[in-house]
C-alpha positions in Angstrom: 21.4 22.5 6.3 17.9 21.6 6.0 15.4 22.1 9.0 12.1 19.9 9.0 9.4 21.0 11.7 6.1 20.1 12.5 3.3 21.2 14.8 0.2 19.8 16.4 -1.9 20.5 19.6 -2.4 17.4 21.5 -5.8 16.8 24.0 -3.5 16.1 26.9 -1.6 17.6 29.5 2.5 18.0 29.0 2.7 15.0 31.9 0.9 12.6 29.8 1.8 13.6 26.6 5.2 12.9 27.8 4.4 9.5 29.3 3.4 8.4 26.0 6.3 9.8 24.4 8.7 8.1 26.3 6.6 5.2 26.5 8.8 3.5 23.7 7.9 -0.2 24.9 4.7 0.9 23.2 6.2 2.0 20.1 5.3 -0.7 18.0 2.0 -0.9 19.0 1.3 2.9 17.7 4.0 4.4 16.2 3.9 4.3 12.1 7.3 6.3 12.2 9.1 5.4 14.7 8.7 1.9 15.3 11.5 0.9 17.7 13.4 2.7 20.7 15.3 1.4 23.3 18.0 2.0 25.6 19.1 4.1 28.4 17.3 7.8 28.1 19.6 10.1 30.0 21.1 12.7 28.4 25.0 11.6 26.9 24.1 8.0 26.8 23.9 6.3 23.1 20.3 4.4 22.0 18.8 2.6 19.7 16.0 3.7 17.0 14.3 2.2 14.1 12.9 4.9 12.4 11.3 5.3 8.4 12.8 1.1 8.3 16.3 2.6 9.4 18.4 1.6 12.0 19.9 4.5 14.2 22.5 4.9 17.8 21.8 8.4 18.3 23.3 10.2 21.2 20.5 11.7 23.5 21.1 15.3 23.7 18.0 16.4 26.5 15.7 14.4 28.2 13.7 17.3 30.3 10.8 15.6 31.5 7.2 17.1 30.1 9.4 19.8 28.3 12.1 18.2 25.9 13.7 14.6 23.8 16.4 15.5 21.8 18.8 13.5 19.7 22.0 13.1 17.7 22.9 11.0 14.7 25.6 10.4 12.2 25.7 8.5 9.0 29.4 6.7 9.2 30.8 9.6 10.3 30.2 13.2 11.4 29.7 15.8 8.6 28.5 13.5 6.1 25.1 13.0 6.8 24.0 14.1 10.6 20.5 14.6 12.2 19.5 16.2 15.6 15.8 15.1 16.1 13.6 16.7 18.7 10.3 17.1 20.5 9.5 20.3 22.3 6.3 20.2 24.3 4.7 23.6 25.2 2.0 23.4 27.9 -0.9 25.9 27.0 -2.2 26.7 29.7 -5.7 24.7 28.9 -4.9 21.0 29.8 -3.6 21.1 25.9 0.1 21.0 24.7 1.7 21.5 21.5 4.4 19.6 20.4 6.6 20.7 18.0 8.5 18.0 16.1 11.5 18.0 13.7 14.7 17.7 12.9 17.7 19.7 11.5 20.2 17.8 9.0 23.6 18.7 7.8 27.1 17.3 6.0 27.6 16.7 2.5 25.0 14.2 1.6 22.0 16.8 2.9 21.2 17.9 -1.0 21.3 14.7 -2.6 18.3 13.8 -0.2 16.9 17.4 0.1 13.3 16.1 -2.1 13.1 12.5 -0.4 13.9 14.2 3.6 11.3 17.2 2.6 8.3 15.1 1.5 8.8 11.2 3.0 10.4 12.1 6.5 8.3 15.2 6.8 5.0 12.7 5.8 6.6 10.6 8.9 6.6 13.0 11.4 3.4 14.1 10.5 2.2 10.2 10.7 3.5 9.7 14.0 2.1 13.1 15.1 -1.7 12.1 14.1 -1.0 8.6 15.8 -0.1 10.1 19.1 -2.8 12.7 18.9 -5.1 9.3 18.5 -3.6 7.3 21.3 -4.1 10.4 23.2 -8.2 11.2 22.7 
């Protein structure tokens, strides 16, 4: 298993922070990492991503309004290459929030892309982080 996580404080409130997050019409104009979403977001329903020039239909694990987005993938099949994505927002208390970002891989494959997941996805996350902190000031 492999567990990438990120960490920024954003300039916003959890409500807006959110509305940008799920905002994913707007994806394209902002988003360097995740450049497409669509779909139904309620939890149990399958969507669509683009994300680092991939195409994904993850299943959408939470969607907890101004709290939590979390998603599941598979490559083919289950336990050969699987990601659970998420974004947990924590409201402190100052108008701010920090949003924790990341993901957790597993299944057989994981070591074979252990370098490439550890320093391009990471870099990815940390891109669209730094974008939404901008669209946010």
């Amino acid at each position: 298993m492999l567990q990438l996580t990120t960490t920024i404080d954003l300039p916003a409130s959890p409500d807006r922070v959110w509305a940008e997050l799920t905002n994913f019409a707007a994806y394209p104009d902002w988003n360097p990492f995740i450049t497409q979403a669509s779909g139904d977001w309620a939890r149990g329903n399958i969507v669509a991503i683009t994300a680092g020039g991939m195409d994904f239909k993850p299943k959408v694990l939470a969607f907890a309004s101004g709290k939590e987005l979390r998603w599941s993938g598979s490559l083919l099949f289950k336990g050969l290459f699987d990601g659970e994505h998420y974004f947990l927002l924590k409201d402190n208390g100052d108008g701010t929030t920090s949003l924790t970002h990341g993901e957790n891989f597993s299944g057989l494959l994981v070591p074979l892309f252990r370098t490439k997941l550890n320093k391009d996805t990471k870099t990815g996350f940390e891109a669209m982080n730094n974008a939404l902190l901008e669209r946010l000031k």
